[in-house]
N, C-alpha and C positions, 0 to 999 in steps of 0.2 A: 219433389219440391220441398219436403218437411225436411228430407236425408241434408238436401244443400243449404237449407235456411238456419240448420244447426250447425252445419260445418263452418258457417259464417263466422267473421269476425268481427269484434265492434266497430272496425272500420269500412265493413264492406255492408254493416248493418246501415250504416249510418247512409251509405252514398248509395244504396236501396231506396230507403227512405225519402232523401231527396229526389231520387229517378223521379218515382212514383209522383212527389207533388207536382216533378217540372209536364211529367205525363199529362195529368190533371189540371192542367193549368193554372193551377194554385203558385208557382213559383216561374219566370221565368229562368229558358236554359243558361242564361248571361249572373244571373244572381245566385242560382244554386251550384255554376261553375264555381265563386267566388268563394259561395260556402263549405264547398268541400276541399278548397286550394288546387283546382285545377284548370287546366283553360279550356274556353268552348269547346274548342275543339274534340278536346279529349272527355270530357264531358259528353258528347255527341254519342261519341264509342262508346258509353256507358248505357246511353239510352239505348243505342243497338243492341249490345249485349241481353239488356234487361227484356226488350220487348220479345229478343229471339229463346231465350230460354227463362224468362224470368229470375227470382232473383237467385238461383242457382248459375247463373250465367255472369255475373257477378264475382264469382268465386273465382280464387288463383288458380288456373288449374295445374300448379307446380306442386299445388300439396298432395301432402302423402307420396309425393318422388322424389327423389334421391340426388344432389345438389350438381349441379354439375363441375363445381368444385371441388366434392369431395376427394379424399385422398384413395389412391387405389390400396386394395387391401395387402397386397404384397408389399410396397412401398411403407404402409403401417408397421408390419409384421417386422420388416428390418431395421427401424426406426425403432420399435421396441426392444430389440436385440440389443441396439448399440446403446441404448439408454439404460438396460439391465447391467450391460458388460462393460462397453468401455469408457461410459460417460457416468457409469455410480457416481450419486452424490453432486454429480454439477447440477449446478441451480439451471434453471429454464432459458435464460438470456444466453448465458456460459454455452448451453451446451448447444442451444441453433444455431449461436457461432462456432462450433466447430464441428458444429455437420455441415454446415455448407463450406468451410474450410477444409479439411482434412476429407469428409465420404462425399461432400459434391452434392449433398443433397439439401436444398434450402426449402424452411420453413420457417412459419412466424413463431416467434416466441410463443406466444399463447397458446399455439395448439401444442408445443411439445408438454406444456405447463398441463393442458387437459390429459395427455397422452400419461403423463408422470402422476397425475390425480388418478386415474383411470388404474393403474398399474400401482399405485399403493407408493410409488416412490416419492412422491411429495404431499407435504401437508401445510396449508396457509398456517403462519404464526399468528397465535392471539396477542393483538395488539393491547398494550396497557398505556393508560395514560400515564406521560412521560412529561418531566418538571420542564416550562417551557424558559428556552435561552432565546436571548434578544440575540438574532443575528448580528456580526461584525461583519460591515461590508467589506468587500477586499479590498487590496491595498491594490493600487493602480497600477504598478511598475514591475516589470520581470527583475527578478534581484533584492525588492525594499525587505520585505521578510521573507524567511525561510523557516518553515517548522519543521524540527527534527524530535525524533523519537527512535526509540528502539522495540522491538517486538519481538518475545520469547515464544516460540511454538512449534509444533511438532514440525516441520517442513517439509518433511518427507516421509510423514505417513508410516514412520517406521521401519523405512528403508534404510535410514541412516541415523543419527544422535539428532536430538534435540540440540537446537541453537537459535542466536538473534539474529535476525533481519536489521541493520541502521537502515531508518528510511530518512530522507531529506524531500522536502515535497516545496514547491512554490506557490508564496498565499496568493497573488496573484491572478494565477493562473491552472492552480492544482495540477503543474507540470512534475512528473519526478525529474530532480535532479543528480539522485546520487542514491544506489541502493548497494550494501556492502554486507554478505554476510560474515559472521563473528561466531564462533564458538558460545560467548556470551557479551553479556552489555557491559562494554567496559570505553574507559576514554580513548583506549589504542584502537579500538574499533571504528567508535566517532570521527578519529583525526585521520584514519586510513577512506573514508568520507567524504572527509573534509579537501581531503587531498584530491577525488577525483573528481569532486565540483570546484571546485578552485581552478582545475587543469581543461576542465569543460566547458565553464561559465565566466570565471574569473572569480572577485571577490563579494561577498551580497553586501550592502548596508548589516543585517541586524540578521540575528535566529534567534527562534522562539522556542523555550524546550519545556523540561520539566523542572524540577526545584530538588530534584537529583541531587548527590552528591557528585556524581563525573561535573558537576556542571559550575557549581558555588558551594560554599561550606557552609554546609549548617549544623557543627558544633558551636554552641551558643558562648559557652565556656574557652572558645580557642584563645589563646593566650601571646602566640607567638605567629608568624608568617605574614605575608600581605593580606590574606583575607580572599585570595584566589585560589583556584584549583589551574592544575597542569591546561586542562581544555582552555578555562577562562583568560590562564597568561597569554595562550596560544593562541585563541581570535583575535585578545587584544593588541597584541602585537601586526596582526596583521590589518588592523583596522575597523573590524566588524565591530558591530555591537552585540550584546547579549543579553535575552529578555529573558524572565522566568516565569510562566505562565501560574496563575495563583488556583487552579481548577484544569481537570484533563478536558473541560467542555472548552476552555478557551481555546486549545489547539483542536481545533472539533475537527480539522482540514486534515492533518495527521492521523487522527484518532479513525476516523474514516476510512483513510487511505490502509488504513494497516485492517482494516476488517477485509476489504476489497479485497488488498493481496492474499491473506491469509486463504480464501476462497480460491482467487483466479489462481495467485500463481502458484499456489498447491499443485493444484490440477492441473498447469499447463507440465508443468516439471513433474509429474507423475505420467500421460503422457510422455516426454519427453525422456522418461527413464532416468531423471536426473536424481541421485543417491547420495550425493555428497557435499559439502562445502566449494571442494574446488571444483567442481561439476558445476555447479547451481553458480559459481562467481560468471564462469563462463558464459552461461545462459543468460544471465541478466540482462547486458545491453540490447541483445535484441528483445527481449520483456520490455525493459522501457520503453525501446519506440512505440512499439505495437501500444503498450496503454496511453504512449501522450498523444498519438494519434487519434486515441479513442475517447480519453476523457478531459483532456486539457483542455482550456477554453483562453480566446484571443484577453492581453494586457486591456484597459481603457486606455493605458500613455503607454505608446509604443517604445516610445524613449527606453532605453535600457538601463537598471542601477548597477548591474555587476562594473566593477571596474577589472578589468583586464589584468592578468598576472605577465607582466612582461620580463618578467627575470627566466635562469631558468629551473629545472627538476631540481638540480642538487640544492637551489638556494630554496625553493619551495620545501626540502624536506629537513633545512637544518632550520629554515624557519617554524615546522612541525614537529620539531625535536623537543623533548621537554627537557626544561633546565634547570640545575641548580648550583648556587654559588659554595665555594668550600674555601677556609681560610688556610693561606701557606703559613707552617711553623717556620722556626729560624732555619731550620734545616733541608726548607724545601720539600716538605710532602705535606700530604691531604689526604684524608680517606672518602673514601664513597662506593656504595651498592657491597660491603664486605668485601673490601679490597682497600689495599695501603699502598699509595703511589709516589715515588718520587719526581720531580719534573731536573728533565734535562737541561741544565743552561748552560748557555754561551759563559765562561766567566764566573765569577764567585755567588753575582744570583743576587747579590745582600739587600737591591731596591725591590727586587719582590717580595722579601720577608714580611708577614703579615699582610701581603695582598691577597684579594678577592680571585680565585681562578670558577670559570665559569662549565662546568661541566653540561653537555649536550648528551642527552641519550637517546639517538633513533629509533622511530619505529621499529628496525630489521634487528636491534641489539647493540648498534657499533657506537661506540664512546667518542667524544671529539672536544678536548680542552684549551682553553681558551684564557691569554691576561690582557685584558685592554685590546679585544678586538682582534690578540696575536697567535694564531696556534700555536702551543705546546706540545713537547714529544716528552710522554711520561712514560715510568715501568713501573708494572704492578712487582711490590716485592714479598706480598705478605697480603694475610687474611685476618677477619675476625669474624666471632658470632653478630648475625644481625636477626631479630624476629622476623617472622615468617608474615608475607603482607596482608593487611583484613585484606578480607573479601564484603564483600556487600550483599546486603537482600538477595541481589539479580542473579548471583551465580548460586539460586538455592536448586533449580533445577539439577544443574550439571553437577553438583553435591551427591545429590539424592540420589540420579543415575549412577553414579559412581559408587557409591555405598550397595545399588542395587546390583549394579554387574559384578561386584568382589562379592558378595553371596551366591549369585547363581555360579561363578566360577569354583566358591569352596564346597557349595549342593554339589555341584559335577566331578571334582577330584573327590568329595567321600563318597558317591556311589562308584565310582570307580574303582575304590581302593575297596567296597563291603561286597562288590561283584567278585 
């Protein structure tokens, strides 16, 4: 009786306790059901229990035995296998989903999370306190904003070069709309983007970026031009608007979203063996579904903002062409990109002299000129020296890498040559 009265717990202390008063008639069984939260009935069975074995009788007798939940030990054993080998490094949600995906074998997060404590392979982050932002509630309408960003990182684990992710994400809805990898973060990147939400969605209201150079110019000093960058002429012209976010907490949706990826889709594309740029382009669309099926959450106004692109590809891509105007000499040429061109005309040409010709230059490279709305057929006759283009912050990676592979290439031709 002492062995069970210790084995006790405070709650079976407690409902002992009361047996005993309802025993003694100190307590009706209707009142001390009440106070233990259970109903007569069951109550009744307590005083059963108690009067047949006292208050060891009371006790679960599940304790000290072995759950019948628990997981068989083989089933453990394989589980840790694939959590050592083929799931390193995925976080606990990540990786129950694709065990019940991929090995068929489902469990709850949390016990993989114990499993990965247990085994050394995961450790809880110490949380610090962090500067509190006043949430922005979202915007009601699929299409009203769209936060775009770019994200430098390893992608492939060293399988391949380092490069950027464009992400385009919906405030709405935290749907992705358009994921494009790039070499590096550049506006031909953005607008290669821009082009397959546009061809998906149609056109948004507004995006929301950073304070970039791809985005607005911020030489304070600039002197001459409209005061737009290539991307900015290029939304404008198609209608969108363009915000610039004044902190990376205000696109906190973005910002988010690229930590997400950075994890998931690492890991699904490592799985998936995917090593390269055009590897990993291919793999994306089915990435998106699968994540907007998983994280995206319903508009409050169903109503749709995109408006619809009803022209068709080619005029979408001369609409995403960057442009600049070049003035015709008496003679009928212009220069542009270190090349000297003369334009073809019908006739002596003399009312174009001194006109504006508008050069387009596509994404793919191809040139397309233009007076008053009219194609031009020019020939290049001649070159000149032109400086070599800045580059910006973003391509300090792919610098660096480069500076680092022409070393290891000249380490490997001089032991070559001292062998």
């Amino acid at each position: 009786m002492v062995c069970g009265v210790l084995a006790m717990s405070g709650v079976e202390r407690d409902r002992a306790f009361l047996v005993r008063q309802a025993t003694e008639g100190r307590l009706s069984q209707r009142e001390a059901s009440e106070r233990v939260g259970l109903s007569v009935r069951q109550f009744k069975r307590l005083v059963r229990a108690w009067r047949a074995g006292g208050d060891a009788g009371l006790v679960s007798r599940q304790r000290g035995r072995a759950s019948h939940r628990r997981m068989a030990d083989d089933l453990r054993e394989r589980i840790c296998a694939l959590l050592k080998e083929k799931y390193a490094g995925f976080g606990a949600t990540l990786a129950a989903e694709k065990l019940d995906e991929l090995d068929r074998i489902k469990v709850a997060a949390e016990t993989v999370r114990r499993i990965q404590i247990d085994l050394g392979l995961w450790r809880p982050k110490k949380r610090r306190a962090k500067r509190v932002f006043q949430l922005r509630e979202r915007r009601p309408r699929f299409g009203e904003l769209i936060q775009i960003d770019g994200s430098p990182h390893d992608w492939f684990e060293g399988r391949g070069p380092r490069c950027t992710l464009i992400v385009f994400i919906d405030d709405a809805t935290s749907r992705l709309t358009a994921l494009h990898f790039a070499p590096v973060e550049s506006g031909k990147a953005y607008l290669a983007a821009l082009r397959d939400h546009v061809l998906a969605h149609g056109r948004p209201l507004t995006f929301y970026s950073d304070r970039h150079g791809i985005f607005r110019v911020n030489a304070k000093d600039a002197q001459s031009g409209d005061g737009k960058t290539d991307f900015g002429r290029i939304v404008e012209g198609l209608e969108i608007g363009l915000i610039n976010a004044l902190t990376p907490q205000a696109k906190g949706r973005v910002e988010r979203a690229n930590q997400t990826l950075q994890d998931r889709l690492v890991k699904e594309m490592r799985l998936s063996n995917i090593n390269s740029i055009e590897q990993a382009r291919t793999f994306l669309p089915g990435f998106m579904t699968r994540y907007n099926e998983k994280f995206s959450v319903p508009p409050r106004d169903k109503a749709p903002a995109h408006r619809p692109w009803t022209k068709t590809e080619d005029d979408l891509d001369l609409a995403l062409a960057s442009w600049e105007e070049r003035l015709l000499t008496k003679s009928l040429t212009f220069s542009y990109g270190g090349m000297k061109y003369c334009v073809k005309a019908n006739g002596p040409g003399t009312s174009m002299r001194g006109g504006k010709v508008v050069v387009h230059r596509f994404a793919d490279g191809r040139l397309r000129f233009s007076y008053k709305d009219r194609a031009l057929t020019c020939t290049a006759y001649g070159t000149y020296a032109v400086p070599d283009p800045a580059e910006d912050e973003k391509t300090l990676d792919v610098r660096v890498d480069a500076v680092i592979a022409a070393q290891r290439t000249s380490q490997g031709a001089a032991a070559l040559a001292g062998g």
